[in-house]
N, C-alpha and C positions, 0 to 999 in steps of 0.2 A: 485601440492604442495599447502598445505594451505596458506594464508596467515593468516589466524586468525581463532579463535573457538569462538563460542557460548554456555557460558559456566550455563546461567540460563536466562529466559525468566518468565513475568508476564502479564498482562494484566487485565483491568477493563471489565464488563459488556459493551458496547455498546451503547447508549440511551440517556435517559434526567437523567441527575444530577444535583443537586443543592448545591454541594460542592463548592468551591471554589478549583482553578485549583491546589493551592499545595499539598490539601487533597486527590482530585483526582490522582492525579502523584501518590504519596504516595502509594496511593494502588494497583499502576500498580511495580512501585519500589521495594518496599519492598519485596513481594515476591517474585521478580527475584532476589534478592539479596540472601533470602533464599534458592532457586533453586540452586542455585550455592554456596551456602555455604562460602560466604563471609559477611566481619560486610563492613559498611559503611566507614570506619577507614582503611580499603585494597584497597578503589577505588583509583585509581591514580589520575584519568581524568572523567569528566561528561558532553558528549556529549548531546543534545535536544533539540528537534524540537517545535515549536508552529508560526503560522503563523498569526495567527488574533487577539491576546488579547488584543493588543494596538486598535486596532479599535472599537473592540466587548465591551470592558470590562474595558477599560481606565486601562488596570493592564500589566505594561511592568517590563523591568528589572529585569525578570524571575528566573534567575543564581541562585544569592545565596538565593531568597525564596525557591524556588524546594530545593537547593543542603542542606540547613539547617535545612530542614525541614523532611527531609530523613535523621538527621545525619551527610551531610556531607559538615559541613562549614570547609573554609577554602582549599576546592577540588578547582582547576581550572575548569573554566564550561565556554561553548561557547554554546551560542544558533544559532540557521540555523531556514531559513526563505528561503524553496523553493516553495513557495504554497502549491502543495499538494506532491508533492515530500520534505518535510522538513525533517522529521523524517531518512528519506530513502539519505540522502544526510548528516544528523550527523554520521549515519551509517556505510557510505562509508568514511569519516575522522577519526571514532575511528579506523577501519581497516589499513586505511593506517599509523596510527599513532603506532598502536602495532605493524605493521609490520615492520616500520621504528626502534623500540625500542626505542622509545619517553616513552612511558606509558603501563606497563603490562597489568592492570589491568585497565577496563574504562565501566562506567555506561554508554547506551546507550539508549533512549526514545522521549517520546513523547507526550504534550499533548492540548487539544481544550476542546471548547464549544461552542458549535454552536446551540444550541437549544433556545427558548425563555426566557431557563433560563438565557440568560446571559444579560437581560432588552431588547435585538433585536428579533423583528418579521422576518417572513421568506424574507419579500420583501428587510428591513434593512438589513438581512446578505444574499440574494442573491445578493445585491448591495455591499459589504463588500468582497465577493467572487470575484466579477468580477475587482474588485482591481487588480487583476492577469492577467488583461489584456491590451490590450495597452492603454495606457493613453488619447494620443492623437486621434490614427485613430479607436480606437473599443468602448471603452468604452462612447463615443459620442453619437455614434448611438442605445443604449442602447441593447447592446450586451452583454449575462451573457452567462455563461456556456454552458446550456443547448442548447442555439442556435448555442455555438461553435463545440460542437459533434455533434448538428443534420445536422450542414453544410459538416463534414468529412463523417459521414455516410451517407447522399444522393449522395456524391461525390462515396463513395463504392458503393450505390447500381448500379449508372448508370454505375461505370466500370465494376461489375461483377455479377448484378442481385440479389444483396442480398435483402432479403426479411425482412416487418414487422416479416410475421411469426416466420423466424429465429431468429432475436432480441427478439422474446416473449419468445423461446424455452432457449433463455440465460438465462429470469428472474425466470423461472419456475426450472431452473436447480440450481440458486443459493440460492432461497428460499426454495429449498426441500434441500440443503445440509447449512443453514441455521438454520434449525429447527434443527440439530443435534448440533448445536454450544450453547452450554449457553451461552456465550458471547455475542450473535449475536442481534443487536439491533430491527431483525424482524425474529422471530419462527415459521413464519406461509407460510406455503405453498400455493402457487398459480395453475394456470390451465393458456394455453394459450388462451384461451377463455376467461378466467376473465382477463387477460393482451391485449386482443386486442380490450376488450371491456371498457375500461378507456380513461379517457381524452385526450384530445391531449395537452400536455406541450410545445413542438417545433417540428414539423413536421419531420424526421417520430416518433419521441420520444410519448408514449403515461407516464401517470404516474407511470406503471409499470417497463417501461424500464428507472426511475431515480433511484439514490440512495438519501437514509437521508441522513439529517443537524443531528449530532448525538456529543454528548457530548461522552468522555472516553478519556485513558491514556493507554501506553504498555511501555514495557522496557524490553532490555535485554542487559548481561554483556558478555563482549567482554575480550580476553586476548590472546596475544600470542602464535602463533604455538609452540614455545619452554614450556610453561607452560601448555600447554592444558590437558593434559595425568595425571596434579599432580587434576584433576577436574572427576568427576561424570560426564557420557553421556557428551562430549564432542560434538557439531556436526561444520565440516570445515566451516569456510567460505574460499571459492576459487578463486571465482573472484567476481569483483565488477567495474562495468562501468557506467559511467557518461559522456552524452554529452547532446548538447543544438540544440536548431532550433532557424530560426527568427520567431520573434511574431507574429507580423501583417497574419492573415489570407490568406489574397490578395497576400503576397509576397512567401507563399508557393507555392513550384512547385507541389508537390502532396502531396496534404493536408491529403489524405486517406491511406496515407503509414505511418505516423508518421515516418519521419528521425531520430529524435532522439533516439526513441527506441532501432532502428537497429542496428544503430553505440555504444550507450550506451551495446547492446546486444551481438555485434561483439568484444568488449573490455573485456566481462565479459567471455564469450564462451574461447576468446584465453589465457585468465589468466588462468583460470580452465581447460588447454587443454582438450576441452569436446565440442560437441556440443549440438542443440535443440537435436537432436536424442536422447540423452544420460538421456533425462531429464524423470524424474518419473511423475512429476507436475509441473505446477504453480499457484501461486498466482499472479494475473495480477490487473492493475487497469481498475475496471469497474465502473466507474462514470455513465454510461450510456452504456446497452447493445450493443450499435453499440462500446464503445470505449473496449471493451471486443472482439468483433470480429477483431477488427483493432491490437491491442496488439496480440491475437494468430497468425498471421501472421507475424509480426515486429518480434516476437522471434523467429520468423520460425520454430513452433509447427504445422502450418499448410503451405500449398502453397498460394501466393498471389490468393486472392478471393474463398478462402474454408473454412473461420473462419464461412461464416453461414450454408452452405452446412453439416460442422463437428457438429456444435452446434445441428442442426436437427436431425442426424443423433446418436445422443448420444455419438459421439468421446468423448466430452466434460464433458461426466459425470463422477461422480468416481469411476466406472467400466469402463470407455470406454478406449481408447490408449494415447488419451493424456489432464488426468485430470485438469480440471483447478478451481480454486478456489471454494478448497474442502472447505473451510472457510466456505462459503458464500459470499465471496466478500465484495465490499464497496456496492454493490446493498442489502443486505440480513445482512451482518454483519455490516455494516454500515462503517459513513466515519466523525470521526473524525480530521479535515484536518492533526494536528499535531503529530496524534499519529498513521495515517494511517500507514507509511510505517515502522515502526518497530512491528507495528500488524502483516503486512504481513510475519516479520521474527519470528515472533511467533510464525504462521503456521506453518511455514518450519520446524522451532524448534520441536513442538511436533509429526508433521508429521515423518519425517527422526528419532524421539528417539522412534517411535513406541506408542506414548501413547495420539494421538488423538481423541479417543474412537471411536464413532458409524460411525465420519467419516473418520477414518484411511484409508491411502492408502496402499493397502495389496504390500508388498516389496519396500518400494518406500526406494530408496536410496540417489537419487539426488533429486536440485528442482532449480525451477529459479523463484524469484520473481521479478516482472514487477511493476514501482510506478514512475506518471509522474506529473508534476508539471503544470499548468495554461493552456493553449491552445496545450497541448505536444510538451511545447517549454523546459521543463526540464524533463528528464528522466532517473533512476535508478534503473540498470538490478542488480540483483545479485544472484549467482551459488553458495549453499551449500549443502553437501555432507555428509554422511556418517562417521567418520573417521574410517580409518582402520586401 
């Protein structure tokens, strides 16, 4: 059974902008507002994500610039702050909130800037980023991201032999489905050759298997299973799971399983009486080619230690059995931290209404997108559907 529809979806270009973050929203907003064929004046509720503007950009207190600048002053608006799962966790609150019958009708988004347009170099906002991790025991030893997945993925490779190659065959797969994305903050197609022949960033990470620091905004409006059907393409949202892990690296028991996806994935599978089997696609978060093999595994689209095995193999392409981030990903579409995970419902959105263009997935009915927060200590599964 549903609990909620997705009743219009927007999104910006991907990249460097040099708007200013309400103008940017605006332009992911508005058009979802039109998608769905509602004025500003029908929003109940204004869900939105942004996780860094207070550090990056000295610009807080987001609510009512966004919400008035769209129209909609005077809207109740809570902003979420899950790292990179921020957007992907407003999302999972507008839902549970029109499901509960709190608010019909609720604007759902998200938005960043992470490029040098916001006065920060890449070293300032890789340091800016790693905020999202422990305070005390990580962020000491000068511990950012990149060295956080390259520690999960050599933990995979030793348990199941997963290969550089295969992580290349991930960047190759999201830059060629990429290029079919206007959106996408990089259109250019790669070779595994030219991916194993780039820098080493964190061991086994070379520079191909990162994703960008990317400026943009996405939105989409959210309304009631009871209301869904009086709306244009209507698509279910069915379930939506959310759980957490502990931070600290050291205290995970197996760092290269990510728990919380599982358990976040296990909540969303049994809401949508459905399982991985069932699913057409996903949109997964790929920060880093190894955290794309790790995720197809956690949603159990693949068996534990076949996420590179599949990826090789072309499972993972959008011909193969089990497509994944026909987008482009955050590796190819890029990864604006705030406005990632309602990108990823974007996807789902145009994918499942049939009107993804070059990179449609031919029948796809279901989809699960995957979107995890700081060392995948926060993560948010969510299963939408078709309606029928």
């Amino acid at each position: 059974m549903a609990r909620a529809a997705v009743v219009g979806a927007g999104m910006t270009k991907f990249g460097v902008h040099d708007k200013p973050l309400q103008e940017l929203f605006g332009e992911a907003a508005l058009p979802a507002l039109d998608d769905a064929g509602v004025e500003p004046s029908e929003i109940d509720a204004f869900y939105f994500g942004n996780a860094m503007s207070g550090q990056a950009e000295n610009d807080t207190h987001l609510g009512p610039k966004l919400a008035s600048h769209v129209g909609m002053a005077g809207v109740p608006v809570q902003r979420f702050e899950d790292a990179c799962a921020t957007s992907s966790n407003a999302f999972k609150n507008a839902v549970e909130a029109v499901d509960a019958g709190i608010h019909d009708v609720v604007l759902v988004g998200g938005v960043e800037r992470c490029t040098p347009e916001t006065g920060q170099d890449t070293a300032a906002m890789t340091r800016i980023f790693a905020s999202a991790s422990h305070r005390q025991y990580e962020q000491p030893t000068g511990l950012t991201f990149p060295g956080v997945f390259a520690l999960f993925t050599k933990r995979h490779m030793h348990e199941y032999g997963t290969t550089e190659e295969q992580l290349a065959e991930v960047a190759v797969k999201n830059h060629g489905n990429g290029a079919l994305n206007p959106n996408a903050h990089f259109g250019k197609e790669t070779t595994v050759e030219e991916a194993l022949d780039g820098p080493i960033v964190a061991d086994p990470f070379r520079l191909m298997d990162c994703c960008p620091f990317s400026d943009g905004a996405s939105a989409v409006v959210v309304v009631s299973d009871e209301l869904a059907d009086s709306y244009d393409a209507p698509v279910d949202v069915s379930g939506v799971g959310h759980a957490t892990d502990v931070v600290p690296i050291g205290d995970k028991d197996t760092p290269h399983v990510t728990q919380a996806a599982r358990d976040a994935a296990a909540q969303a599978y049994e809401q949508a009486d459905t399982s991985a089997a069932e699913m057409d696609f996903a949109e997964v978060h790929d920060c880093f080619t190894g955290a794309e093999i790790l995720a197809s595994e956690a949603l159990g689209l693949v068996e534990d230690g076949e996420g590179g095995p599949a990826a090789e193999a072309g499972r993972t392409a959008r011909d193969g059995d089990v497509p994944i981030n026909p987008s482009g990903g955050l590796k190819a579409k890029g990864h604006p931290i705030g406005a990632t995970g309602t990108a990823q419902l974007v996807e789902l959105t145009e994918q499942l209404r049939g009107t993804a263009g070059e990179r449609q997935i031919d029948g796809a009915d279901s989809a699960v997108a995957h979107n995890l927060g700081g060392d995948a200590a926060t993560t948010v599964v969510t299963v939408m559907e078709v309606r029928q």
